[in-house]
N, C-alpha and C positions, 0 to 999 in steps of 0.2 A: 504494500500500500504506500508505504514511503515513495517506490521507486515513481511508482504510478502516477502521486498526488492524490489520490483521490481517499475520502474518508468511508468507515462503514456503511454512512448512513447515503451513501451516492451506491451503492450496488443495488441492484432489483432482483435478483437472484445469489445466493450460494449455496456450492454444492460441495459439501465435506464427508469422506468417510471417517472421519474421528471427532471426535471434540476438542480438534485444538482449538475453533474459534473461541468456544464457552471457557477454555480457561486461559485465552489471550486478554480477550475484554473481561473487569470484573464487574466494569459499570451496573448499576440495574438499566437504564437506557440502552447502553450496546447489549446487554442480555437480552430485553424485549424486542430491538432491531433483531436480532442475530436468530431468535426462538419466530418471529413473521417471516426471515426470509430463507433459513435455512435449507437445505432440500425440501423445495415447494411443492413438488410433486408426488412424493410419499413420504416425509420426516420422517425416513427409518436413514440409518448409517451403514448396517449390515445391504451389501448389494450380491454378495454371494456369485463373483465372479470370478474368473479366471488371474490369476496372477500375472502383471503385466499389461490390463485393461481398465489399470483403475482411473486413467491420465483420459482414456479415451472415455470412458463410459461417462466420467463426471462433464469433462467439457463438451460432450452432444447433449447431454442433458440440457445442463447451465445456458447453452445455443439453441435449442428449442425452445425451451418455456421462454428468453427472450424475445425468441421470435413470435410465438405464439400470443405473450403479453405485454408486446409491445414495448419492452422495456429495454435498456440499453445498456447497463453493465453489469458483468458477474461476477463473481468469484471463485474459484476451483480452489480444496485444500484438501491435500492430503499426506497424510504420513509415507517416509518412504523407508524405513525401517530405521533400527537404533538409534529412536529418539529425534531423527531426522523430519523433517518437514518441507515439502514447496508450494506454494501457490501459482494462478496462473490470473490476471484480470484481462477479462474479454470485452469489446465493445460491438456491440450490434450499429452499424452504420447503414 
């Protein structure tokens, strides 16, 4: 988000298999952002796929529900093992 500029409350979507966001932000404000925009489309984290598809399944996700609700930027986060983390912000143009 640093790199990007933009803050939480500018995303329309994100899409995380873990809870780093919930324990990035302690705010109660980013909590209630973060619990409205989280995985919009089923609020589960468990996606029960293949090792290696988690980069793709979260950002066609994050890219459809933009699409479909008009909205303009994501967030993709996920753990990438040992404690490890990336993100990815996408803009719908």
């Amino acid at each position: 988000m640093q790199r990007s500029g933009l803050k939480l409350k500018d995303f329309d979507a994100i899409e995380s298999t873990k809870l780093l966001l919930h324990r990035r932000w302690r705010s109660t404000a980013s909590l209630v952002l973060i619990r409205k925009k989280a995985n919009p489309d089923c609020r589960a984290i468990a996606l029960g796929h293949s090792v290696g598809a988690t980069g793709t399944i979260l950002t066609v996700k994050a890219l459809y529900y933009l699409q479909r609700t008009g909205g303009r930027y994501g967030l993709i986060a996920m753990c990438i093992g040992g404690g490890q983390g990336i993100a990815l912000a996408t803009e719908r143009v």
